[in-house]
C-alpha positions in Angstrom: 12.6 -53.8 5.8 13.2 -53.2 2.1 10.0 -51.8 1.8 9.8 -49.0 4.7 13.4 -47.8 3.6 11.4 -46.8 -0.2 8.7 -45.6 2.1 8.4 -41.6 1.1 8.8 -39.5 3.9 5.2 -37.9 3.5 3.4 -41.4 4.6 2.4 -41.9 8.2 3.7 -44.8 9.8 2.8 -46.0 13.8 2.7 -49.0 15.9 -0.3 -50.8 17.0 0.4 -53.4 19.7 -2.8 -55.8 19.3 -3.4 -58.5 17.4 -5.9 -57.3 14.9 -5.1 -56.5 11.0 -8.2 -55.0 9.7 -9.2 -52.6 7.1 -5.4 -51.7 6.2 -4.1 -51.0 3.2 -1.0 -52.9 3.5 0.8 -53.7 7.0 3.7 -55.8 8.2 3.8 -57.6 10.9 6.3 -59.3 13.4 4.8 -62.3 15.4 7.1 -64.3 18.2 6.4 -65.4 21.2 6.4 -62.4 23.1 3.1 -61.0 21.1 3.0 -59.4 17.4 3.6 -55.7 16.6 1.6 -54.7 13.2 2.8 -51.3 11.4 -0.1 -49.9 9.5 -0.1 -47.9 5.9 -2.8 -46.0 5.9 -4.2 -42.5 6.8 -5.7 -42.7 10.4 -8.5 -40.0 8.9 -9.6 -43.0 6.6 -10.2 -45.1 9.9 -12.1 -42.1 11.6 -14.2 -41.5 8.8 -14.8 -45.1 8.2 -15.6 -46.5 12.0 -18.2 -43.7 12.2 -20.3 -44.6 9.0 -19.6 -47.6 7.3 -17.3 -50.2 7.2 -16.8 -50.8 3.3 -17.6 -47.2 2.2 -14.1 -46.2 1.7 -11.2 -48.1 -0.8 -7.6 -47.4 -0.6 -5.5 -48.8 -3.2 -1.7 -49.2 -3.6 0.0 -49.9 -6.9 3.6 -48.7 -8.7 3.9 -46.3 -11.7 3.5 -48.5 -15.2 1.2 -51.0 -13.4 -1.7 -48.9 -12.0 -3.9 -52.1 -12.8 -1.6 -54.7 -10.5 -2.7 -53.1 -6.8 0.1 -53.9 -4.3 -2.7 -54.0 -1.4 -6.2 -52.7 -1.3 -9.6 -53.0 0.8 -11.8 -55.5 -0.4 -14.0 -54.0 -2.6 -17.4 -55.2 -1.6 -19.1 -51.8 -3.3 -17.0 -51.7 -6.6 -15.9 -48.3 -5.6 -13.0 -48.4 -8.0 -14.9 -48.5 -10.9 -15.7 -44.7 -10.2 -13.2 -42.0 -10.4 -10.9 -42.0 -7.4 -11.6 -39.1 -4.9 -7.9 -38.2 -4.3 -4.3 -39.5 -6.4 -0.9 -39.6 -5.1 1.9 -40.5 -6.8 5.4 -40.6 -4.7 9.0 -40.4 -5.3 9.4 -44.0 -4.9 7.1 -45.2 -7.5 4.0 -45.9 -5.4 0.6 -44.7 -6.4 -2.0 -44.1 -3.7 -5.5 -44.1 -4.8 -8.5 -43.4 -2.5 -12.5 -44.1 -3.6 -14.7 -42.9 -1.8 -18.7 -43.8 -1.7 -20.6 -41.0 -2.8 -23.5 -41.5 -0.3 -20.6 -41.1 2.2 -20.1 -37.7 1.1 -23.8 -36.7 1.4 -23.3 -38.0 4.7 -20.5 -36.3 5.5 -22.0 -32.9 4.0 -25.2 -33.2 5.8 -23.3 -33.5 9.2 -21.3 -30.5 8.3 -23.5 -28.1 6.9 -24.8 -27.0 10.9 -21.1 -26.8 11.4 -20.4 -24.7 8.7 -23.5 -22.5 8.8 -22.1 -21.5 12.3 -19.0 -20.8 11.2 -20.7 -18.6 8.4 -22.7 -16.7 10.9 -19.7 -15.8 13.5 -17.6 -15.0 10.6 -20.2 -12.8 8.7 -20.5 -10.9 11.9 -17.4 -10.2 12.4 -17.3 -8.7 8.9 -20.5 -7.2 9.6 -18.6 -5.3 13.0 -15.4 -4.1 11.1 -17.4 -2.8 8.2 -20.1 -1.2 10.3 -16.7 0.5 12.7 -15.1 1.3 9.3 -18.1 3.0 8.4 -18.7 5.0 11.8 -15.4 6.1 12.1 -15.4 7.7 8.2 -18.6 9.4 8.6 -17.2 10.3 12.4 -14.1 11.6 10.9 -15.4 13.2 8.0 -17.9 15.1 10.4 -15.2 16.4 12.5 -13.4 17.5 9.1 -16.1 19.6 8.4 -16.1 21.2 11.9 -12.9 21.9 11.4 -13.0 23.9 8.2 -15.8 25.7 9.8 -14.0 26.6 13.0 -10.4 27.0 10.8 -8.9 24.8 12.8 -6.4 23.5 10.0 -3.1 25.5 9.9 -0.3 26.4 7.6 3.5 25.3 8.6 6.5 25.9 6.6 9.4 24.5 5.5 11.9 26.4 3.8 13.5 25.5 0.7 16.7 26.4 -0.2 19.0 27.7 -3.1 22.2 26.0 -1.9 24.6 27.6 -4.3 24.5 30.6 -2.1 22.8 29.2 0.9 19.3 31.6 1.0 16.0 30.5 1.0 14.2 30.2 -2.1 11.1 29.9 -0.5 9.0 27.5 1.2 6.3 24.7 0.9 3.0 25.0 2.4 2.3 22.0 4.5 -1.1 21.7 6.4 -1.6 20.3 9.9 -4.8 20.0 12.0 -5.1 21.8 15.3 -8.1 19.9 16.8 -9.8 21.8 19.3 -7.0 24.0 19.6 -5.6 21.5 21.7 -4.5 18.5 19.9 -2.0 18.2 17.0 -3.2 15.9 14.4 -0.5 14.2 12.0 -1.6 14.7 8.0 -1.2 11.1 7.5 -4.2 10.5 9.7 -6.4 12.7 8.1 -5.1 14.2 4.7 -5.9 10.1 2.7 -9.5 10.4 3.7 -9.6 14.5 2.7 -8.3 13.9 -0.9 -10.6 10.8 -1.3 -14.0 12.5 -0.2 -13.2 16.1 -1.6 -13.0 17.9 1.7 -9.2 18.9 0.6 -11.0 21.8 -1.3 -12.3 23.2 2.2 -9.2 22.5 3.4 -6.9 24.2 1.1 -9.5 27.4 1.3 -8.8 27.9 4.9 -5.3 27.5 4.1 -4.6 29.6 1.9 -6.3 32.2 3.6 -4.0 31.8 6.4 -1.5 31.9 4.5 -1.7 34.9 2.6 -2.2 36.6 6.1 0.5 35.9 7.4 3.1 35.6 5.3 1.8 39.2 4.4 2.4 40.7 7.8 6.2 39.6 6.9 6.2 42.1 4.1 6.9 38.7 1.6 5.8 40.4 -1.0 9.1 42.6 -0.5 11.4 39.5 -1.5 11.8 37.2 -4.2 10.5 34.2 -2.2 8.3 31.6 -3.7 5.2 29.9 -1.9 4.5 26.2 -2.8 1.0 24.9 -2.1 0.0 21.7 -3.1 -3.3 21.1 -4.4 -4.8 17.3 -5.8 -5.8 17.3 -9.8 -9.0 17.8 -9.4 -8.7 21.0 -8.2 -6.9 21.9 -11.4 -9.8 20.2 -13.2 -12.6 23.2 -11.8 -11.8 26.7 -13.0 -14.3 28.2 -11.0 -12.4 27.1 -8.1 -9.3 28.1 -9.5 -10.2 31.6 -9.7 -11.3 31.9 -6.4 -7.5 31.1 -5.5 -6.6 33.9 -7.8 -9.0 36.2 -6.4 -7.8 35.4 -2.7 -4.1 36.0 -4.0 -4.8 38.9 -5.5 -6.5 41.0 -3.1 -3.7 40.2 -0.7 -0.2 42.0 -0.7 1.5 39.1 -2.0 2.2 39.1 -6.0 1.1 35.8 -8.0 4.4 35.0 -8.9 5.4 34.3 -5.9 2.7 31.7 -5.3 3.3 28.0 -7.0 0.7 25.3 -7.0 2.3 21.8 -6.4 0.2 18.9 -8.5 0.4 16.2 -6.3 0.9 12.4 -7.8 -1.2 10.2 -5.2 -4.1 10.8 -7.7 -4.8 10.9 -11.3 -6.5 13.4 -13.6 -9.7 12.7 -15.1 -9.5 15.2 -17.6 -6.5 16.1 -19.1 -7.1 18.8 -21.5 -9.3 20.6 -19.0 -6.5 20.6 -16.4 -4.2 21.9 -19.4 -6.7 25.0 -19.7 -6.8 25.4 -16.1 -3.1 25.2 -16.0 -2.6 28.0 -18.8 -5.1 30.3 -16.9 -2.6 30.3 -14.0 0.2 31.0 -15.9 -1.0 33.6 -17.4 -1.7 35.3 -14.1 2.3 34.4 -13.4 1.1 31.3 -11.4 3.7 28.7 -11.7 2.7 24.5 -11.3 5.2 22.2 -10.3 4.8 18.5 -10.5 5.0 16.9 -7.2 6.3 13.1 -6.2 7.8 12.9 -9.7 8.1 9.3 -10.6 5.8 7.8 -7.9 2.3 8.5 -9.0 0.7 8.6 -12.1 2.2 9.1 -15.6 4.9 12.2 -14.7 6.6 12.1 -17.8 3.1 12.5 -19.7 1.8 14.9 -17.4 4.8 17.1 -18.7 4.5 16.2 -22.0 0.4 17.0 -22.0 0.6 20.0 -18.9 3.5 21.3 -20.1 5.0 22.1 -17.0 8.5 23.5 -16.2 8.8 22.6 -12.6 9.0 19.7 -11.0 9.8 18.2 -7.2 12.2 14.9 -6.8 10.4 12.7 -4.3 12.4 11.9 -0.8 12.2 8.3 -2.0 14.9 8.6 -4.6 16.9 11.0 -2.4 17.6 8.3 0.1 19.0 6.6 -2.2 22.0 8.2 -2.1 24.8 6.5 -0.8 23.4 3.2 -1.2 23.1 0.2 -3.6 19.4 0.7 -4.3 18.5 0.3 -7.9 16.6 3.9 -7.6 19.7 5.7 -7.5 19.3 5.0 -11.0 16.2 6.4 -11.1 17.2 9.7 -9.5 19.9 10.3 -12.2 17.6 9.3 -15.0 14.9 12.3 -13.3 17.6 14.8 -13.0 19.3 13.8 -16.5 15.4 14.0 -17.6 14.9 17.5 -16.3 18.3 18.9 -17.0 17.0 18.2 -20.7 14.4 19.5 -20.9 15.7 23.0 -18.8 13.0 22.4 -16.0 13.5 23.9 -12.4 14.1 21.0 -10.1 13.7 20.8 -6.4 14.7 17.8 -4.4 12.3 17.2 -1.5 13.3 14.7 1.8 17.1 15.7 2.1 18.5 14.9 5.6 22.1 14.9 5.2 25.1 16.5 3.8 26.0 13.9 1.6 22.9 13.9 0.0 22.7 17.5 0.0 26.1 17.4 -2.2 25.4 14.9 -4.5 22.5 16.3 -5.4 24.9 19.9 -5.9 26.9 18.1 -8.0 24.3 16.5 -10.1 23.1 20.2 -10.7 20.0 20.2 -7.9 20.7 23.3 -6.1 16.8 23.8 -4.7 16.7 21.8 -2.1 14.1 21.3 1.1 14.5 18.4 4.0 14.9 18.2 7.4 19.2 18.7 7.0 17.8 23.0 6.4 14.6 22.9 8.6 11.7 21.0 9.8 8.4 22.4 9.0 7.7 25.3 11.4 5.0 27.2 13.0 4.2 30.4 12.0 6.1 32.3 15.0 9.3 30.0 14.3 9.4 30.4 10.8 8.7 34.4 11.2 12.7 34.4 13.2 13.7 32.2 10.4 12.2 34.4 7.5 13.7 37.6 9.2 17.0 35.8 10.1 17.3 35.0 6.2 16.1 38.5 4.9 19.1 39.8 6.9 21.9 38.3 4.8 20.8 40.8 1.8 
């Protein structure tokens, strides 16, 4: 009884009600007249293993901590198996050391039984990975195919959502954002198809036949008649290929719209390869009274250096630090070291993702009077943002 109550909790202990006391490690037994009740210390795996291919092929052995020589209880070691290195140690919290040897023709044994086994399970594994990759593949190459039809039919559409100067509560203009009109019939989030668009290069296409669409319309509102500002975001390696570049320019200029109205946003979600090329690129635009504006500041890819290298004068606070406001979230911080950041440095600043009017007044306060979120507007349709447009023209 003195030695169960050291017994660490980890051991297995269970009753066998027979008379036998064989191949244990150490047991106790309690013999009267009634009959005897052994309790076993030993691993019931070591019995498995050792009724199904040997009897003296396996050695358990018990000793304390300081006397790993002196064994408390042990097989007899007919195959000397403790001269080699013991296959598994365990010291517990009570002082006990269990080691087990194990015959190494056992494990051949063991290994030849499971290599059918395991070759099975190889097989149905490997073709499960074989199905998911070979799905993952069909549905990219599906998806990018009907990508393509859709540039070609122009299925991808401009919405709008308006962003606002709230120190006197007119729009400063608006961000371009795209959405996929599948078959003229379907409505197809960005999130399920812009990823895979950035990642191939079939954004380009994209932002062609969305610009286009743009210019058009917005043109039949006489937008070149206001002061109003169109944001469209582009990825860096558009910013990286002059060539392409200046067919934007070209498009914009043989509309009614002037360039500085237009704005490219640099989004963050992926990183320049070249920087002085996009620097080029970038003074090109300027020149033509194209503004850039860095977009998801502090989420992507080096902000603070693409400011420094870019030198760009604009730049968008990401809805993730805006709902910080009114909270305990560490970002907050973050959001006052942007702002402090931009204030410094006399860039425009727009904060993106506001939905209420306590974020919309911080953000006041803190001197972020550009604003856009769903507390002004969700994005809109052409139609609705036409009345919206029109509606705001009015107050001059």
């Amino acid at each position: 009884s003195v030695f169960i109550k050291k017994i660490n909790k980890n051991l297995s202990l269970w009753a066998i009600l027979n008379d036998k006391n064989e191949q244990s490690i150490l047991s106790l037994v309690w013999k009267d007249e009634r009959g005897q009740v052994s309790i076993d210390f030993e691993p019931i795996i070591s019995d498995v293993i050792r009724n199904k291919y040997c009897d003296d092929c396996i050695l358990s052995v018990v000793s304390t901590v300081g006397n790993a020589d002196k064994k408390i209880s042990s097989h007899n070691d007919v195959k000397n198996l403790s001269s080699l290195p013991p296959l598994n140690t365990e010291v517990f919290n009570n002082g006990l050391i269990l080691r087990n040897y194990v015959d190494p023709q056992l494990l051949s044994l063991i290994s030849i039984d499971l290599k059918p086994l395991l070759f099975i399970v190889g097989v149905f594994f490997g073709l499960i990975i074989f199905l998911f990759i070979n799905l993952y593949i069909k549905r990219q190459l599906s998806l990018h195919s009907l990508i393509v039809k859709g540039v070609i039919r122009k299925e991808f559409i401009p919405y709008y959502q308006p962003i606002i100067n709230v120190k006197n509560n007119r729009m400063y203009g608006c961000e371009v954002l795209v959405r996929w009109w599948f078959n003229k019939k379907e409505l197809i989030s960005p999130d399920d198809f812009i990823p895979y668009a950035e990642n191939s290069g079939l954004i380009i296409d994209i932002t062609d036949v969305l610009l286009e669409k743009t210019l058009t319309q917005l043109s039949s509102l006489n937008w070149q008649k206001s002061t109003a500002v169109i944001s469209i975001n582009l990825v860096p390696e558009q910013l990286e290929n002059k060539q392409q570049i200046r067919k934007f320019v070209d498009m914009i200029i043989k509309s009614s719209i002037s360039p500085k109205q237009i704005a490219f946003e640099i989004t963050e979600r992926m990183s320049f390869t070249d920087l002085d090329k996009a620097a080029i690129v970038i003074d090109y635009l300027k020149a033509q009274g194209i503004n850039v504006k860095l977009d998801d500041a502090g989420t992507g890819y080096g902000s603070f250096s693409y400011i420094q290298h870019l030198n760009l004068q604009s730049l968008k606070i990401d809805k993730m630090f805006v709902d910080t406001i009114g909270t305990y979230d560490h970002k907050l911080f973050v959001l006052d070291s942007i702002i402090a950041f931009g204030k410094k440095a006399g860039m425009e600043m727009i904060a993106e993702g506001v939905e209420t009017k306590q974020q919309s007044d911080y953000l006041l306060q803190s001197g972020v009077y550009l604003q856009q979120g769903f507390y002004f507007s969700e994005p809109l349709k052409f139609e609705q943002f036409r009345h919206y447009f029109q509606r705001d023209q009015a107050k001059i």
